[in-house]
MARMI-322203 format. One record per residue (C-alpha): x, y, z. Coordinates in nm, 2 decimals, always signed. Each point is the difference from the previous one (the first is absolute). Layout:
+--------+--------+--------+
!     xx !     yy !     zz !
+--------+--------+--------+
!      X !      Y !      Z !
...
+--------+--------+--------+
END
This chain:
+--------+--------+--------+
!     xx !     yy !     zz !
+--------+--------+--------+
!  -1.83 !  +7.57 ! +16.78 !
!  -0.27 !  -0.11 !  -0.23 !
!  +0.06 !  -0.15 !  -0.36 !
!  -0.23 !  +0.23 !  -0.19 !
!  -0.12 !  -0.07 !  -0.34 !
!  -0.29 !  +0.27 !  -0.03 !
!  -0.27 !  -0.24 !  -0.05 !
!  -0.32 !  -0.03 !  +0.16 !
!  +0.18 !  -0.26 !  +0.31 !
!  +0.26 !  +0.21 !  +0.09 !
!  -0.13 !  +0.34 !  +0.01 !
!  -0.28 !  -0.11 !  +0.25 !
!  +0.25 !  -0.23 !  +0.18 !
!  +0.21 !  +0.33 !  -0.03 !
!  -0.29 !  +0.16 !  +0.19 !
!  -0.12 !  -0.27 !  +0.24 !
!  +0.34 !  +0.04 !  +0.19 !
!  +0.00 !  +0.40 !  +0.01 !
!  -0.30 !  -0.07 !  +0.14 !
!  +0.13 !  -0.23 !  +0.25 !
!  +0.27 !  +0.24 !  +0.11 !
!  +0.30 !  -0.10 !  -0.21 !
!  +0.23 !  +0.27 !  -0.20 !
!  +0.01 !  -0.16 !  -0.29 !
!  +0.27 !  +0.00 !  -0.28 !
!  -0.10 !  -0.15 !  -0.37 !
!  +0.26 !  -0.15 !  -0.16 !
!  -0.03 !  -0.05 !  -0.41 !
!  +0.18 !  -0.23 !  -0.22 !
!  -0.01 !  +0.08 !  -0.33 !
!  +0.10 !  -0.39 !  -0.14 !
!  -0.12 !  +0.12 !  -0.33 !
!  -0.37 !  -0.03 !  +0.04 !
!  -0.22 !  +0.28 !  -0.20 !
!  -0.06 !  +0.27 !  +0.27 !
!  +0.00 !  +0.42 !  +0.03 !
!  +0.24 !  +0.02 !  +0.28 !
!  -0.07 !  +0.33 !  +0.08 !
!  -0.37 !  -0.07 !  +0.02 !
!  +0.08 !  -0.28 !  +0.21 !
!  +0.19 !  +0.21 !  +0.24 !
!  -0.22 !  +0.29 !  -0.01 !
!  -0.34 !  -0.24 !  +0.13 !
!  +0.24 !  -0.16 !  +0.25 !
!  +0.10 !  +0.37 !  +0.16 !
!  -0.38 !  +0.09 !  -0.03 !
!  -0.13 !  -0.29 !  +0.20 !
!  +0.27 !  +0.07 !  +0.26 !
!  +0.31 !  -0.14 !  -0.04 !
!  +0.30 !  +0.17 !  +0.19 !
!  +0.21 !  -0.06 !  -0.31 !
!  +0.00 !  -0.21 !  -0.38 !
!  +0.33 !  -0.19 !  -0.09 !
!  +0.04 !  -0.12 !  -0.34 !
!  +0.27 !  -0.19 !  -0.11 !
!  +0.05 !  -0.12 !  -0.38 !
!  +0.14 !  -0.35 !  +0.02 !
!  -0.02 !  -0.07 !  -0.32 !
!  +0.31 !  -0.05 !  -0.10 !
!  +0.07 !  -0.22 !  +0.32 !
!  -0.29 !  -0.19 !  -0.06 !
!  +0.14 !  -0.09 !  -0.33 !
!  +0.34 !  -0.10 !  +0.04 !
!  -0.03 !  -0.14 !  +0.35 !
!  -0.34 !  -0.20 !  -0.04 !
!  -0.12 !  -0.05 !  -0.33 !
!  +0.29 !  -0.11 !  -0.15 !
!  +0.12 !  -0.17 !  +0.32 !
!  -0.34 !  -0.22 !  -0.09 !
!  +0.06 !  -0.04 !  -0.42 !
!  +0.39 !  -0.12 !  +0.13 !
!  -0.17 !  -0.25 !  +0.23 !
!  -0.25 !  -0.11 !  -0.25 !
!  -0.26 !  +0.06 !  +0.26 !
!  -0.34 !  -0.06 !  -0.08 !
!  -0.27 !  -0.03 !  +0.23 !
!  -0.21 !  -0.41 !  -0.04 !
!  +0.17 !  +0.01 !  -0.36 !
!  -0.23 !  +0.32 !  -0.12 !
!  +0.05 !  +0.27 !  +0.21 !
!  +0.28 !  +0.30 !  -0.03 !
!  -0.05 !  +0.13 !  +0.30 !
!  -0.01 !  +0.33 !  -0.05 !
!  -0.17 !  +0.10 !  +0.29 !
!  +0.17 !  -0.27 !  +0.27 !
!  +0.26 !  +0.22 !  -0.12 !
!  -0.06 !  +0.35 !  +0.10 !
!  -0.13 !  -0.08 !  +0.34 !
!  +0.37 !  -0.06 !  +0.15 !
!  +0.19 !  +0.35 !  -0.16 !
!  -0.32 !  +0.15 !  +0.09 !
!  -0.03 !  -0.11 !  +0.38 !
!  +0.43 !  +0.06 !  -0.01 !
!  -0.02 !  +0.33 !  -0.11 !
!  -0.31 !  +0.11 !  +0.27 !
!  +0.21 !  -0.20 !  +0.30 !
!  +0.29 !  +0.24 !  -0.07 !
!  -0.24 !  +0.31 !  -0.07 !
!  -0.12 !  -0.11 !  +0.38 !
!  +0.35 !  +0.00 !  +0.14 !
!  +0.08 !  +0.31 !  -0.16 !
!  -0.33 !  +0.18 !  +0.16 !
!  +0.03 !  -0.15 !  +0.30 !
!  -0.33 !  -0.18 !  -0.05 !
!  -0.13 !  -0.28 !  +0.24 !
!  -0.23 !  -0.15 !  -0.22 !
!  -0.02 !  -0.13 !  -0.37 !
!  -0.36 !  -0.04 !  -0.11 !
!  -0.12 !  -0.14 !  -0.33 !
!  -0.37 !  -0.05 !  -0.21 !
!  +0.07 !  -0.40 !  -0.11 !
!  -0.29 !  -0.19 !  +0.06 !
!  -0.03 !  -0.25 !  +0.27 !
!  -0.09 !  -0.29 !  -0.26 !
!  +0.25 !  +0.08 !  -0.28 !
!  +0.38 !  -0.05 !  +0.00 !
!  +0.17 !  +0.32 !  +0.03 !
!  -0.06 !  +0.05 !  +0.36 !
!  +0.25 !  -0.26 !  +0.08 !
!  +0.26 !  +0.10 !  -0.26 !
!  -0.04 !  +0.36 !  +0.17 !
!  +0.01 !  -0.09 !  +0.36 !
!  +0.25 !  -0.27 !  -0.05 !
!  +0.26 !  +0.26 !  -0.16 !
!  -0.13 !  +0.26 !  +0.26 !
!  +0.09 !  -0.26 !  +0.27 !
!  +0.33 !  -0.11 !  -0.17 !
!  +0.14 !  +0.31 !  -0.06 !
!  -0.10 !  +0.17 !  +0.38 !
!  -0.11 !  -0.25 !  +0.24 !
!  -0.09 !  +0.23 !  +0.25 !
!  -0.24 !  +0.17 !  -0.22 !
!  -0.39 !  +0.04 !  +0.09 !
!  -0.19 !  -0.08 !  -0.28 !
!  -0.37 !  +0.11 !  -0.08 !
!  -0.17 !  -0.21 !  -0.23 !
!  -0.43 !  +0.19 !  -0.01 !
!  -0.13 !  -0.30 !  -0.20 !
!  +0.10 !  -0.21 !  +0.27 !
!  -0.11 !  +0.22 !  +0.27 !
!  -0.36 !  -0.07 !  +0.20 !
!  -0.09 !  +0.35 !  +0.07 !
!  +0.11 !  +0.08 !  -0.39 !
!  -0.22 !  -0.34 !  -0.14 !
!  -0.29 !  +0.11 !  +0.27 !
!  -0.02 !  +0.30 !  -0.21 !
!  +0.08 !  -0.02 !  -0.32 !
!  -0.17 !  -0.34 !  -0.15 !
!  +0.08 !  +0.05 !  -0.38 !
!  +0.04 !  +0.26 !  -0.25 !
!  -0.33 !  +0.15 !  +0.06 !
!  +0.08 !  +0.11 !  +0.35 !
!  +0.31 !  +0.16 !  -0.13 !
!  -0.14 !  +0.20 !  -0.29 !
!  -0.26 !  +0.17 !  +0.30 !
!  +0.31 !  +0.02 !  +0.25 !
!  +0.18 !  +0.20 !  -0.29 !
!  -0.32 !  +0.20 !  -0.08 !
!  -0.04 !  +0.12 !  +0.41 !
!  +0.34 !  +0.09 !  -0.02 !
!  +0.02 !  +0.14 !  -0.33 !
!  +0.27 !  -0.20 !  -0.15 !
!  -0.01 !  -0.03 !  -0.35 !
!  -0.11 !  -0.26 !  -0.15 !
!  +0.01 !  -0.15 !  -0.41 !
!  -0.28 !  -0.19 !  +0.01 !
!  -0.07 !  -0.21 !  -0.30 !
!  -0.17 !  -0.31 !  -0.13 !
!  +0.21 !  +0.02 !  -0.32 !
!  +0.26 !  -0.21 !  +0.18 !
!  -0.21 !  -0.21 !  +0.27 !
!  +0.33 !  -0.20 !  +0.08 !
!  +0.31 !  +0.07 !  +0.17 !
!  +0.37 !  +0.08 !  -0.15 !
!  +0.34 !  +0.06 !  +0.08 !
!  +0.25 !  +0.15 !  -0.19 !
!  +0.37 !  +0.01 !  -0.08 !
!  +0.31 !  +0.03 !  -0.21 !
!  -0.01 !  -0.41 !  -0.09 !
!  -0.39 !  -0.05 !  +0.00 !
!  -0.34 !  +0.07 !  +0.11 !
!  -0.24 !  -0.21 !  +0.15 !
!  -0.41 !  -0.03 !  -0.04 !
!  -0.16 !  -0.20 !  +0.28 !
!  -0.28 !  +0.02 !  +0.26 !
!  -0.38 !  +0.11 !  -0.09 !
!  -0.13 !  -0.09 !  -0.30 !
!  +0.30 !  -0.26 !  -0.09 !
!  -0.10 !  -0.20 !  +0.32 !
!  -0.14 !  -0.24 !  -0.27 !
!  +0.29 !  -0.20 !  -0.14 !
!  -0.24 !  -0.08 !  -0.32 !
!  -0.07 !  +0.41 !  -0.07 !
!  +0.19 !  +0.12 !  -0.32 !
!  +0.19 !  +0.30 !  +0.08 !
!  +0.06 !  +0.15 !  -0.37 !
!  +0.19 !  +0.22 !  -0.14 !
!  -0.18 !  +0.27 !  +0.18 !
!  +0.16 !  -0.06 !  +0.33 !
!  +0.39 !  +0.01 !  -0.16 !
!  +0.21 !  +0.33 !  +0.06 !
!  +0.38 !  -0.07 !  -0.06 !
!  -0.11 !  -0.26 !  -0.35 !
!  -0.20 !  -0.06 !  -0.27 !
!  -0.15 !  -0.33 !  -0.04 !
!  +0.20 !  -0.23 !  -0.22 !
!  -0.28 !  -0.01 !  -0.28 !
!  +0.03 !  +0.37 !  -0.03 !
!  +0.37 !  +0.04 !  -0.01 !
!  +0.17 !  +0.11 !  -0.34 !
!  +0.03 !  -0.25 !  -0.26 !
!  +0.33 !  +0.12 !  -0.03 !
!  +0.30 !  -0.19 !  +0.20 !
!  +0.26 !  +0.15 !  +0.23 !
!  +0.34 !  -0.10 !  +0.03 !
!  +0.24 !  +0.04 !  +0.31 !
!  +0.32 !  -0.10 !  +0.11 !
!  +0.05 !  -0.02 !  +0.41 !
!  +0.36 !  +0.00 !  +0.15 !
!  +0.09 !  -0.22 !  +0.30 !
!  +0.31 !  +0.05 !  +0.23 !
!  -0.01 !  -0.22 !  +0.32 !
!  -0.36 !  -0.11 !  -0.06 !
!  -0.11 !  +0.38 !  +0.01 !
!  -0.17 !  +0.21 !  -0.29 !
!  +0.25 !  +0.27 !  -0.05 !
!  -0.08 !  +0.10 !  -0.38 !
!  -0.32 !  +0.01 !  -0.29 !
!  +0.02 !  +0.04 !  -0.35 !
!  -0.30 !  +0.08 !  -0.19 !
!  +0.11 !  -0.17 !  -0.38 !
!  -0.26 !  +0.17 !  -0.16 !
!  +0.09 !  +0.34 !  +0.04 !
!  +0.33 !  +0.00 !  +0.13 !
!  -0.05 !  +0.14 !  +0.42 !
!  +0.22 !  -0.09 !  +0.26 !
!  -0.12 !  -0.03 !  +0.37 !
!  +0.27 !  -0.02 !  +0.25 !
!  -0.12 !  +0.14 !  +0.32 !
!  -0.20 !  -0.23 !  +0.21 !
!  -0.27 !  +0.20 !  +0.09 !
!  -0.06 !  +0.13 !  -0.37 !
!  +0.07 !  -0.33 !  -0.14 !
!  -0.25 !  -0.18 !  +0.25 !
!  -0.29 !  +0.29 !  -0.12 !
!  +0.09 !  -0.06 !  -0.35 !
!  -0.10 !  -0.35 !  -0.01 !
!  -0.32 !  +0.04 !  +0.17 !
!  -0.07 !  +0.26 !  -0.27 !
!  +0.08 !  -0.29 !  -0.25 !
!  -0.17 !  -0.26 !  +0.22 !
!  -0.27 !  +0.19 !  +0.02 !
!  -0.02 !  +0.11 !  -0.40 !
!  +0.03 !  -0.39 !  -0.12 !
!  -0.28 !  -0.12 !  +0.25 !
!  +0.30 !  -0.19 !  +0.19 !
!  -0.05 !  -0.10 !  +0.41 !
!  -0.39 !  -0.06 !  +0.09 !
!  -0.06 !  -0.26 !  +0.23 !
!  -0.37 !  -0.13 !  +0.20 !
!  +0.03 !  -0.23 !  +0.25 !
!  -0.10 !  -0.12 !  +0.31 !
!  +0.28 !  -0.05 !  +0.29 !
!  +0.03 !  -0.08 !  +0.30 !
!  +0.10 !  +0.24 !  +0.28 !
!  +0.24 !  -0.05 !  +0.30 !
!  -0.31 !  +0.03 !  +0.23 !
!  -0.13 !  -0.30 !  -0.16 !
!  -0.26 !  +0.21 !  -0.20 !
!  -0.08 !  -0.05 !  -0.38 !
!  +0.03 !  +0.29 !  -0.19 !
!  -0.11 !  +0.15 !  -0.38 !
!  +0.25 !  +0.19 !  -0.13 !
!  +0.02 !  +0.16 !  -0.35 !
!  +0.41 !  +0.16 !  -0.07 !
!  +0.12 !  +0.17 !  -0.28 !
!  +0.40 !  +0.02 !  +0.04 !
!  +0.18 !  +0.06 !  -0.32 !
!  +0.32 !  +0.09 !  +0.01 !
!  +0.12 !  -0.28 !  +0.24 !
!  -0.18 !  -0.24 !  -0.18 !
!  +0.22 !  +0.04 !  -0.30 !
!  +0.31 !  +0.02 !  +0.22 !
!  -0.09 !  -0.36 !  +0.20 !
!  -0.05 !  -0.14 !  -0.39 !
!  +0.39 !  +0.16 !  -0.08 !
!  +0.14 !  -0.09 !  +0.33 !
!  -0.12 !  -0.38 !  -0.03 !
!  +0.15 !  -0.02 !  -0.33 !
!  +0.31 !  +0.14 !  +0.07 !
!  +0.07 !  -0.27 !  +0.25 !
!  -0.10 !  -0.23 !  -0.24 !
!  +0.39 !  +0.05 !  -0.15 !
!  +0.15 !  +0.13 !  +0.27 !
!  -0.11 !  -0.21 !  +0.35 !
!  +0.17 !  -0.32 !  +0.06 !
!  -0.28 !  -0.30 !  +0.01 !
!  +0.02 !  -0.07 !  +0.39 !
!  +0.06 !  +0.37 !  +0.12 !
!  -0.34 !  +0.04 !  -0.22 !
!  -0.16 !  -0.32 !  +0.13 !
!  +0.10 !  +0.11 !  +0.33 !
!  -0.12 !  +0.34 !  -0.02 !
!  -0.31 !  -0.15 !  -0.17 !
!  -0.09 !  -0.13 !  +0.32 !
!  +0.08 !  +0.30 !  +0.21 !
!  -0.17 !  +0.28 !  -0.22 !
!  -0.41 !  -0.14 !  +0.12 !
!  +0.11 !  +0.04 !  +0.38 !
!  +0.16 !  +0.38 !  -0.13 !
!  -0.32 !  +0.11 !  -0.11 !
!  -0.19 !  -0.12 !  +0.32 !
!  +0.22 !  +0.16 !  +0.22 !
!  -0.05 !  +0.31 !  -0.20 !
!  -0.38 !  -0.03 !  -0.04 !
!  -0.01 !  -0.12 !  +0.35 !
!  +0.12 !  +0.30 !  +0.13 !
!  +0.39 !  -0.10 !  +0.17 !
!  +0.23 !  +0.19 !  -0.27 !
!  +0.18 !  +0.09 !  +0.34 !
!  +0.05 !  -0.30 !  +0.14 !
!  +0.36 !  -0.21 !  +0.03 !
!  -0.18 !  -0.32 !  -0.25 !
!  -0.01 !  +0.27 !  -0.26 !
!  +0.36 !  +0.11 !  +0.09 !
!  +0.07 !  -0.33 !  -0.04 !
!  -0.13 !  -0.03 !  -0.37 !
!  +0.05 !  +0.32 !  -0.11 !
!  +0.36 !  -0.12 !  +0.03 !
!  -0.06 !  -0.28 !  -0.16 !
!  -0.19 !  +0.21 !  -0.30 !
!  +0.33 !  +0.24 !  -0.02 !
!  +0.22 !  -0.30 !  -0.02 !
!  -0.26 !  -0.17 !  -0.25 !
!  +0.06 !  +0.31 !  -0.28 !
!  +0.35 !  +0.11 !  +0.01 !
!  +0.08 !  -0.15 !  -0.39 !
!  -0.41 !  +0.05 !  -0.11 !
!  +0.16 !  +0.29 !  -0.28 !
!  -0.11 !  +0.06 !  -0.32 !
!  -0.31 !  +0.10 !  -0.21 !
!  -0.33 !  -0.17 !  -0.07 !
!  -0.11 !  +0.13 !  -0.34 !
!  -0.45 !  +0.07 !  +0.01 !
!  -0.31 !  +0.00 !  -0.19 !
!  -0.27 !  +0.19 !  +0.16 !
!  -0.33 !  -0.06 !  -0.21 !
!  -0.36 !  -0.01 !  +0.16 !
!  +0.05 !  -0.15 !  +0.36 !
!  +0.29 !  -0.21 !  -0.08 !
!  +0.38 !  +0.03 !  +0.09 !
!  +0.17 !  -0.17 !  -0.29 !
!  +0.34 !  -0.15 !  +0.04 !
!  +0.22 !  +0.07 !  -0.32 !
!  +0.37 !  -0.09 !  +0.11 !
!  +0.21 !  +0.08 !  +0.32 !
!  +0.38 !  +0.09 !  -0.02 !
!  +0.27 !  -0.07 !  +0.34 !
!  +0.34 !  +0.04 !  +0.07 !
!  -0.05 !  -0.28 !  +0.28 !
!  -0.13 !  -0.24 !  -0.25 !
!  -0.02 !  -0.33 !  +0.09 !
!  -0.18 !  -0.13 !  -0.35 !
!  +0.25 !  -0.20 !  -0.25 !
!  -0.14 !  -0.04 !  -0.32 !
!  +0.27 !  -0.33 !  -0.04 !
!  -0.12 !  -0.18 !  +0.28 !
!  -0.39 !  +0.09 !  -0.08 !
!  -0.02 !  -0.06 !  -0.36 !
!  -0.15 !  -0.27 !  -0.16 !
!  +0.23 !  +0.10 !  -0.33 !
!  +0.31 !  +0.05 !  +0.14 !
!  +0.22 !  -0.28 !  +0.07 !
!  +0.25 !  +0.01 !  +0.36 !
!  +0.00 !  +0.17 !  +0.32 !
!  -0.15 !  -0.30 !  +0.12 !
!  -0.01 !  -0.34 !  -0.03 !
!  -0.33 !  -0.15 !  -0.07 !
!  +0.09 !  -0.31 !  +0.13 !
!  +0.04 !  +0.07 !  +0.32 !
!  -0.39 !  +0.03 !  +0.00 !
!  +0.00 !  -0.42 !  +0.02 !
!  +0.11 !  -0.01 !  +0.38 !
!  -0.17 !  +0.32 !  +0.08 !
!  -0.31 !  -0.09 !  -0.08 !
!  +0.06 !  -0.34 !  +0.17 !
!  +0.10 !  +0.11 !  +0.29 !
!  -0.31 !  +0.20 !  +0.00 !
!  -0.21 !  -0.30 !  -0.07 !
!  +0.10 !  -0.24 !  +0.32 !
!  -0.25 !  +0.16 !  +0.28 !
!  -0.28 !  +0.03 !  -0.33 !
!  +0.06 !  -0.40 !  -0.08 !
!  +0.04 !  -0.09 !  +0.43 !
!  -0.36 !  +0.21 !  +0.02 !
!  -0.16 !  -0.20 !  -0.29 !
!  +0.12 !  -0.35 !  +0.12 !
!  -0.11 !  +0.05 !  +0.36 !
!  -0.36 !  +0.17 !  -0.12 !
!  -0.06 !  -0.33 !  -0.19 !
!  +0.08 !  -0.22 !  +0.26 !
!  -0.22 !  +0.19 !  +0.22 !
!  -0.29 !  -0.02 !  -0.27 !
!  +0.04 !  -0.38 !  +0.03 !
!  -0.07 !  -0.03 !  +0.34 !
+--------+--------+--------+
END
């Protein structure tokens, strides 16, 4: 059962184990990335596969993963949406129980042996069926003996007429789905070269977005997107898949969700990485607001401190594992009052905050205001602050004996 995207990798991967004897069945997810399924399956049968699955996990990957991520606040070294970290689980999930169901022995992938989603394949191939066999080509000697780089793959497809779209117009690499796509590899190997606007497929830039503003309202029910309004023009978008691809078409229109930077992968690699997500960048800017209202201080502090080591898990690779049991239950329990609605700007690149609405309100406009006169007793301040001060004035007194000495 080999995860099948169409590309250049695959199909000669695809090949490479006919060749080597196995009856080979390619599995496609369609996660949202911008493919012709049918001319994906029809090359796969061509070069010899006993049979094409293709599954749309859209939806799935939606409800189950990317919003699972915007309720945890997840975000890769404080940048990164992880759209792709994302995929790679549902993706190897769904091809474990395509395996079972076709009696397959072996799960094979493309992933790279430098990169990070080999491991967050094989580790969700291995934690899902431990006894499976898994063949991993880029990792292989006979398979690195013979194919050194792209080069030797182009000529392998050419002897074996595979097809191949060859093109310099795009001498990097991408992948593609429903919450982002990624540009990487080739020609953005140099941190310090510009990719411009050029390179961008689900955005404009934010200099060339209209000059005109739009303005949303997102609903929140246990932490979870579950409604938009567009205020402009009146549109109501209820169902999550629909209401997911209507914000990256308003992401995308306002130049909202661009992001170059360099991380660091789980293999202890350094990697360039240019992302455009849209949609979920303007639902982490709602959700964060939201529980500005709604989230009691130390639950938020708390969850502050838990959210970092949520998005390593998840870019890491171990979304099956029991430490992310462990805080996706703590995540659940984290949201169950985080209701309401964040009222938006969206204007060239920027996710503007205009005012945010809750049932589960914790704000009281008595005890806040500087105009408003009881709720709380100012006073009290003296011996709070006091108390506050004894390990500050114990600190000072024994730092200035010490500077005597």
């Amino acid at each position: 059962m080999l995860a099948y995207s169409g590309g250049l990798d695959t199909s000669v991967i695809l090949k490479w184990l006919i060749n080597k004897g196995y009856d080979v069945v390619a599995y496609v997810a369609n996660v949202g990335q911008n493919d012709d399924f049918e001319a994906v399956e029809k090359k796969a049968l061509e070069i010899g596969a006993s049979k094409v699955i293709i599954e749309d996990l859209r939806r799935e990957f939606v409800t189950d993963y990317v919003f699972t991520a915007v309720k945890a606040n997840a975000i890769y070294e404080d940048r990164y949406l992880l759209g792709t970290a994302l995929a790679r689980p549902l993706i190897a999930k769904k091809q474990i129980e395509a395996a079972e169901r076709e009696g397959a022995d072996y799960v094979a992938h493309g992933a790279t042996g430098k990169g990070n989603d080999q491991v967050r394949f094989e580790l969700t191939y291995y934690a899902l069926n431990p006894n499976i066999k898994v063949i991993s080509p880029w990792k292989d000697g006979e398979f690195l003996s013979q194919f050194q780089g792209r080069s030797d793959m182009i000529r392998y497809a050419a002897g074996h007429r595979i097809p191949v779209k060859a093109s310099i117009a795009k001498p990097y690499s991408e992948d593609d789905n429903l919450m982002h796509i990624s540009h990487e590899a080739g020609i953005l190997e140099d941190p310090a070269y510009v990719g411009g606007k050029e390179i961008l497929e689900k955005m404009v830039m934010p200099m060339d977005a209209p000059d005109k503003p739009t303005h949303i309202s997102v609903f929140f029910k246990n932490g979870l997107p579950v409604k938009v309004v567009n205020k402009d023009d009146g549109s109501i978008h209820e169902d999550p898949l629909e209401m997911f691809i209507y914000l990256n078409k308003l992401g995308g229109d306002n130049g909202i969700g661009l992001l170059d930077m360099v991380e660091n992968r789980f293999v202890g690699i350094k990697s360039r990485g240019i992302y455009e997500t849209p949609g979920a960048t303007i639902l982490y800017a709602a959700h964060r607001d939201i529980e500005g209202i709604a989230m009691d201080r130390e639950v938020m502090r708390l969850r502050n401190q838990l959210a970092p080591t949520f998005a390593e898990l998840i870019y890491n690779g171990f979304w099956f594992s029991p430490e992310m049991d462990f805080l996706m239950a703590a995540m659940d329990k984290s949201q169950e009052l985080i209701d309401g609605v964040v009222h938006l700007c969206l204007y060239k690149g920027n996710v503007l905050i205009e005012g945010r609405e809750s049932p589960s309100s914790l704000y009281n406009k008595e005890l806040s205001s500087m105009d408003i006169e009881g709720g709380f007793n100012q006073a009290d301040s003296l011996g709070f602050i006091r108390i506050n001060a004894i390990r500050l004035m114990a600190h000072h007194a024994i730092t200035k004996v010490n500077k005597g000495k």
